[in-house]
C-alpha positions in Angstrom: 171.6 44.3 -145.2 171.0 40.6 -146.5 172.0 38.1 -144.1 172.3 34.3 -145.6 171.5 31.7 -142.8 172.2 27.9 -143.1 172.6 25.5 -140.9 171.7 21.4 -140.0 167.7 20.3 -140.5 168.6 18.9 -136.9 169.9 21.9 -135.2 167.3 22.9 -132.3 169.4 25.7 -130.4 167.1 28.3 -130.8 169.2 30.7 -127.7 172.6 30.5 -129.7 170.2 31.4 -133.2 168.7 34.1 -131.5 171.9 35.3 -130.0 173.8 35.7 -133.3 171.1 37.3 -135.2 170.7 40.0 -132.0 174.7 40.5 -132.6 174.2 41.5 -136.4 171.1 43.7 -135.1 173.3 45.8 -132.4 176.0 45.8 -134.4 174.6 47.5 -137.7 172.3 49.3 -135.6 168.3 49.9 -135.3 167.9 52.0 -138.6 169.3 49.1 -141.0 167.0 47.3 -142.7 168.0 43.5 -142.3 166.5 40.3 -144.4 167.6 36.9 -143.6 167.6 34.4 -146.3 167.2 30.8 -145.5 166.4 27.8 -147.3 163.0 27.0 -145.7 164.5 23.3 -144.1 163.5 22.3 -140.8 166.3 23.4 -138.3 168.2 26.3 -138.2 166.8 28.0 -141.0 163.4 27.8 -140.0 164.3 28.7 -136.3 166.5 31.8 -137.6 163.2 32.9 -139.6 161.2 32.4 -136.7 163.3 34.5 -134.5 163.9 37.1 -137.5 160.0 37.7 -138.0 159.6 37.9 -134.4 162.3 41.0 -134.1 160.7 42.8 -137.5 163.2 41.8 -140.1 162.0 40.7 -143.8 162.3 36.9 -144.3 162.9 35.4 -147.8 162.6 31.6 -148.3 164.3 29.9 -151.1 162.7 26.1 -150.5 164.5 23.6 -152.8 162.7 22.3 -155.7 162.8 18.4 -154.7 159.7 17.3 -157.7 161.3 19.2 -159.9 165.0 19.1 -159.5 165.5 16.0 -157.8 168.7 15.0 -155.5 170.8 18.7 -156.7 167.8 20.8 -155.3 169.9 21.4 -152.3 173.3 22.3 -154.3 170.7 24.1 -156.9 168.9 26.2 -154.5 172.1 27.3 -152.2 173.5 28.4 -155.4 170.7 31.0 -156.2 170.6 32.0 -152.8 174.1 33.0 -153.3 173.6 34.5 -156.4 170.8 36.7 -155.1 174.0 38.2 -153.0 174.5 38.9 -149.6 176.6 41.0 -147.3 176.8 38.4 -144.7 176.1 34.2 -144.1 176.0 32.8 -141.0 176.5 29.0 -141.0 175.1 26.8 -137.5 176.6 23.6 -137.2 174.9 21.1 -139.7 176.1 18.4 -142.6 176.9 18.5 -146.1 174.3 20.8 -147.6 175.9 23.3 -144.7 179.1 23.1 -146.1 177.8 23.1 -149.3 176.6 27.1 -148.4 179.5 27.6 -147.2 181.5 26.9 -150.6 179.6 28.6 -152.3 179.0 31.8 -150.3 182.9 32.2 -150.2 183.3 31.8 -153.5 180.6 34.5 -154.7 182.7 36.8 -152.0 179.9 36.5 -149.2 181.9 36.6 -145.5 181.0 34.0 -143.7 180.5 33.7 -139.9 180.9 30.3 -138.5 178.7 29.1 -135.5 180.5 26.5 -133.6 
């Protein structure tokens, strides 16, 4: 299972992270094999790999390319983290680049799971 996280470079709730990746864990049982995929940005992506390392999963980083890209690194690297596919994204609360995630996970048929 491939689990998209995104979230705000601000967000710091590391229980209510922790919480929803322990729901996907019981729910699809100990034998799955999980990797979350995260953007690498501080906040909830790096929390959520933190917290995914620490319970065994695979981690896969997809930092945006700011030197080479420039400003649409963001938009750039949230569209080939959706194009790598996923069978679930889970979206903290954050801003733009959040939303952004959002889009385009929905659109490439990825459920989403808000996080209020």
């Amino acid at each position: 299972m491939r689990i998209i996280v995104t979230g705000g470079r601000h967000y710091t709730d590391r229980e209510v992270v922790a919480w929803e990746l322990l729901a996907i864990a019981v729910q699809f049982g100990p034998g799955e094999h999980i990797t979350l995929v995260h953007g690498d940005a501080s906040g909830a992506d790096r929390l959520a790999a933190s917290v995914a390392a620490r319970a065994g999963w695979t981690t896969e980083a997809h930092p945006a390319r700011w030197k080479t890209e420039g400003r649409a690194a963001g938009p750039f690297r949230n569209q080939r983290m959706a194009d790598a596919g996923a069978d679930l994204c889970i979206a903290f609360p954050g801003g733009q680049g959040t939303a952004d995630m959002v889009r385009r996970a929905k659109t490439a048929g990825i459920p989403v799971r808000l996080v209020a």
